[in-house]
C-alpha positions as CSV (number, residue, x, y, z in Angstrom):
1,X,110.0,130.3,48.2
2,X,113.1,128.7,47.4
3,X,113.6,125.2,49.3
4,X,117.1,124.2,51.1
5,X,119.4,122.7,48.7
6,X,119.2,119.2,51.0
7,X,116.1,118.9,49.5
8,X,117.3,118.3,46.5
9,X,117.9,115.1,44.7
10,X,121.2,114.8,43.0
11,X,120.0,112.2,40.9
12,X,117.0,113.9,38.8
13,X,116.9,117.1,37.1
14,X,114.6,118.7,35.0
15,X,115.5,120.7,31.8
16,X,113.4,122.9,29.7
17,X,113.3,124.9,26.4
18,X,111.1,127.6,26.5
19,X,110.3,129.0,22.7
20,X,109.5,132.1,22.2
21,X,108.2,133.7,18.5
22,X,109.0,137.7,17.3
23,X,107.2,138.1,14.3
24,X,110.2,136.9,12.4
25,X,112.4,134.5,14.2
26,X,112.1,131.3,16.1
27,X,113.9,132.2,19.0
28,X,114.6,130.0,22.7
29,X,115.2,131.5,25.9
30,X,118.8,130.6,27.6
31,X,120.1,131.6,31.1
32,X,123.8,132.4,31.4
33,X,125.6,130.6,34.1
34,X,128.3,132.5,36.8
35,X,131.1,132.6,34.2
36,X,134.0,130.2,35.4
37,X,135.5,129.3,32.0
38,X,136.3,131.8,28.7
39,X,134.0,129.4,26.5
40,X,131.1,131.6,25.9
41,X,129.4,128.8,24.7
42,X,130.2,126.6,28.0
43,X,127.9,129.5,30.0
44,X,124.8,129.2,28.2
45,X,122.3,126.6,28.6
46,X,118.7,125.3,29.3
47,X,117.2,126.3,32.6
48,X,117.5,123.5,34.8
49,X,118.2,122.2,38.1
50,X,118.0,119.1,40.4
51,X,114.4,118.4,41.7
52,X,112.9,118.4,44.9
53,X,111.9,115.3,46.4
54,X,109.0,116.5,47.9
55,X,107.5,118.0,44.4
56,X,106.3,115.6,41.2
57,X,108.2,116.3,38.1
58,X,105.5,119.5,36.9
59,X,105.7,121.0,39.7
60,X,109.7,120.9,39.7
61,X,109.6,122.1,35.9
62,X,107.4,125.0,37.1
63,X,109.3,126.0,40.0
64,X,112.5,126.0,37.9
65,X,111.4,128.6,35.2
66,X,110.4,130.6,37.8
67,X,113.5,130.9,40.0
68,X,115.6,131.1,37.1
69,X,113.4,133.2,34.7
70,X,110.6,134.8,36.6
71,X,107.8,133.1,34.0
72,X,104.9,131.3,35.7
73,X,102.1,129.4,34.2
74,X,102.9,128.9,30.6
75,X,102.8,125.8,28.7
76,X,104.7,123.1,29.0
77,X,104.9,119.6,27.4
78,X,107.5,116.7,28.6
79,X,109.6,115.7,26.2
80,X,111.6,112.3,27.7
81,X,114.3,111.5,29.6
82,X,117.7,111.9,29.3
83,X,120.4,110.2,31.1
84,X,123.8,109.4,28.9
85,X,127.0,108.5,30.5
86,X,129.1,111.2,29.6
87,X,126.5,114.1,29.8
88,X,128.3,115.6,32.4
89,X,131.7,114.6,30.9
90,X,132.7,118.4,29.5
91,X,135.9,119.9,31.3
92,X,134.1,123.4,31.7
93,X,131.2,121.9,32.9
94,X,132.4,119.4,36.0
95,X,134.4,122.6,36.8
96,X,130.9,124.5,37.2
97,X,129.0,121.4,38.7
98,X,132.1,121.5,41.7
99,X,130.6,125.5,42.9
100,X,127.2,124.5,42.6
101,X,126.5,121.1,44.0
102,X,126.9,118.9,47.0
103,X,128.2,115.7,44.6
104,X,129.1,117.1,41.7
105,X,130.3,113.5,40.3
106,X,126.5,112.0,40.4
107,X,125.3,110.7,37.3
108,X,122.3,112.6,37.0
109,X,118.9,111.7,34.9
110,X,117.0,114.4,33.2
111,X,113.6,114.9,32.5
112,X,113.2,117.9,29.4
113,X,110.4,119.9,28.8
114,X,109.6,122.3,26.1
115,X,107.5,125.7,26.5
116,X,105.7,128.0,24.0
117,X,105.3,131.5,25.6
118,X,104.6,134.8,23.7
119,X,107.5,137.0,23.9
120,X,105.5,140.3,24.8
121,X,104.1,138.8,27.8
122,X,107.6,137.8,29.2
123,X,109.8,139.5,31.1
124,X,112.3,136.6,32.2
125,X,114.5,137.8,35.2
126,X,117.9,135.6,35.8
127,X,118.2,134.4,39.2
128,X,119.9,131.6,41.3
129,X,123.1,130.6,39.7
130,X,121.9,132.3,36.7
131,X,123.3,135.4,35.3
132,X,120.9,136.6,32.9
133,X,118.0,135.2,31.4
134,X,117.9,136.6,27.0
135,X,116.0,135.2,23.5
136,X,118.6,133.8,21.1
137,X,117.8,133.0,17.5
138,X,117.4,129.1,17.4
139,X,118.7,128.4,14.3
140,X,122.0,130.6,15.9
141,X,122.8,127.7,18.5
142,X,125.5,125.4,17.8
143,X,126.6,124.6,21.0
144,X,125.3,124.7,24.8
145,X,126.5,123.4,28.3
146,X,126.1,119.2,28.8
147,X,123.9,117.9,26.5
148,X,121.7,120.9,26.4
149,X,122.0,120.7,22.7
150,X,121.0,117.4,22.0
151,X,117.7,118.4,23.9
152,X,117.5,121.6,22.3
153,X,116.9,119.9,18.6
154,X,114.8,116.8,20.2
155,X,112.6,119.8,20.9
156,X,112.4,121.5,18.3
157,X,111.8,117.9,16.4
158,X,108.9,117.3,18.8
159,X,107.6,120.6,18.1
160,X,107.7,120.6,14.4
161,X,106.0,117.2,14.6
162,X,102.9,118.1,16.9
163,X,102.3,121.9,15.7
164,X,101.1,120.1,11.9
165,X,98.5,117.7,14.1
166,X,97.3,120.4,16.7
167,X,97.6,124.1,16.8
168,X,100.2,124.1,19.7
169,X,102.0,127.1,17.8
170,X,98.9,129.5,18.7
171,X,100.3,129.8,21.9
172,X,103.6,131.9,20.7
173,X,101.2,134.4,19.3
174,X,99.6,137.7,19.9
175,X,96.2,138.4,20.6
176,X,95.6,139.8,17.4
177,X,97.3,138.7,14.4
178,X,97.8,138.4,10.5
179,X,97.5,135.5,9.0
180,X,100.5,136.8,6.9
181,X,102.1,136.8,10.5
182,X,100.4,133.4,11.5
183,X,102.4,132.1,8.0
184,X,105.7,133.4,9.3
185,X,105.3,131.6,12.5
186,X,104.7,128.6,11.3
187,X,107.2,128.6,8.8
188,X,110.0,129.8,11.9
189,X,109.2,126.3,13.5
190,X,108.9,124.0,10.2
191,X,111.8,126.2,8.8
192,X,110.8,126.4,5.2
193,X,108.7,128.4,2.8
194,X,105.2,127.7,2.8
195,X,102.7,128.2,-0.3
196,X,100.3,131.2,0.8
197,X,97.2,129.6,-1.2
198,X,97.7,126.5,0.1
199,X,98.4,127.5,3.9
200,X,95.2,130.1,4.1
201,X,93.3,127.5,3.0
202,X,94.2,124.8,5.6
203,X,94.2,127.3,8.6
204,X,90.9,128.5,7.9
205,X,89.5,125.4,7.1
206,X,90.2,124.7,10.7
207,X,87.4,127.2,12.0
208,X,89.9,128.3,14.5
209,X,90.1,132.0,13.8
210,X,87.8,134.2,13.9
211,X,88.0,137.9,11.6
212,X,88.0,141.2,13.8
213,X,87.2,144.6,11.9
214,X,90.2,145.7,12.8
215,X,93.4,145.8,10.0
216,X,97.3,146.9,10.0
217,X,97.9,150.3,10.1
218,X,100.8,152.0,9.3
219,X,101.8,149.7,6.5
220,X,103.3,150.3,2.8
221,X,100.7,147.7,1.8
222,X,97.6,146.9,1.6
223,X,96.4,146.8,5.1
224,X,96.0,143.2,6.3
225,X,92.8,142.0,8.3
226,X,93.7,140.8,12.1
227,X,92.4,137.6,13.1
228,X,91.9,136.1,17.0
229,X,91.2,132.5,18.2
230,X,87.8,130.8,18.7
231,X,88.6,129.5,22.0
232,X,85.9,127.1,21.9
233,X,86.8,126.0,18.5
234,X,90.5,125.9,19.5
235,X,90.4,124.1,22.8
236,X,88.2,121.0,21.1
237,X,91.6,120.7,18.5
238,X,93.9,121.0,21.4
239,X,92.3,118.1,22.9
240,X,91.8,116.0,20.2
241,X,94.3,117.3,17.4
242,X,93.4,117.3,13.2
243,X,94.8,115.5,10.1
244,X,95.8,116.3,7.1
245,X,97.2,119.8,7.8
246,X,100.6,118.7,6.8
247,X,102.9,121.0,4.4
């Protein structure tokens, strides 16, 4: 349920960049705000709002993706604060802050999160303030509302730094999977070409993945063998991470 908006504090928000993976394509989910300026790029941004007071900074990140998305228990991982003075200084957005809150002036600190979520499992729904919920190709946006940006590549940094010391990136992929596919996803995030000796080799050296008879079908080349996770395996990395797996 959604609470009153006098629960809300006008101070603290929290922000978060959900990534989502489609066999090709890095891509991050954005919500479309109620359109009151002709800059496209002015409408799009993070979801987001003001916290509640009554509800710690997870649960606010939770409750936010799923009044403006519809997703629900995915992952999530903070990624800081951010809080400078002219955040809130765009022309388009004060005029979109003045429909939406009680003191639109307040200088407001946010706390950013970023998500990993497997696109075929989603079905984001916009709601709230928001007018649609899509996938856009990351390496696409150059511009977003506030500093939405700014957060949108400290994520993406973040991410490219922890998926080489645990195997965070598992978590944007099927069930079943290549590792030809496994190689495309992490070369999405890293964005570069990897060397397909040389990643096999680290990523099975892992003893994360365990082979499934089952292969491709319907494929001009030689069918490829799918894969799934040792959960077991994969859960004792999560926790603790690896070395050495670095590209």
């Amino acid at each position: 349920m959604i609470k009153k908006k006098q629960q809300l504090n006008p101070y603290i928000s929290v922000d978060c960049v959900i990534f989502g993976f489609d066999s090709d394509r890095l891509k991050v989910l954005l919500i479309e705000r109620e359109d009151h300026s002709l800059n496209t790029e002015s409408t799009l941004a993070l979801p987001g709002d003001l916290i509640n007071n009554e509800e710690n900074l997870n649960e606010s990140a939770n409750r936010v993706l799923k009044e403006l998305t519809g997703l629900k228990n995915i992952y999530l991982k903070q990624i800081g604060a951010f809080g400078d003075l002219n955040r809130i200084s765009k022309k388009d957005d004060k005029a979109w802050l003045q429909t939406v809150r009680t003191n639109p002036e307040a200088r407001v600190i946010t706390i950013a999160y970023y998500s990993l979520v497997k696109i075929s499992d989603s079905n984001p729904k916009a709601s709230s303030f928001a007018t649609s919920a899509k996938w856009y190709n990351v390496e696409e946006i150059k511009a977003l509302a506030f500093d939405h940006y700014d957060i949108l590549r400290a994520a993406l940094s973040q991410l490219r730094n922890e998926i080489i010391h645990q195997p965070v990136g598992f978590n944007l992929m099927p069930k079943m999977f290549t590792l030809g596919q496994l190689q495309k996803m992490y070369e999405a995030i890293l964005n570069k070409k990897l060397d397909k000796r040389n990643f096999r080799r680290k990523i099975l050296k892992l003893n994360i993945l365990d082979a499934t008879q089952e292969k491709e079908t319907g494929v001009s080349h030689k069918p490829a063998q799918y894969f799934v996770f040792n959960k077991k395996n994969y859960n004792s990395l999560a926790d603790t991470g690896f070395n050495n797996f670095g590209f």
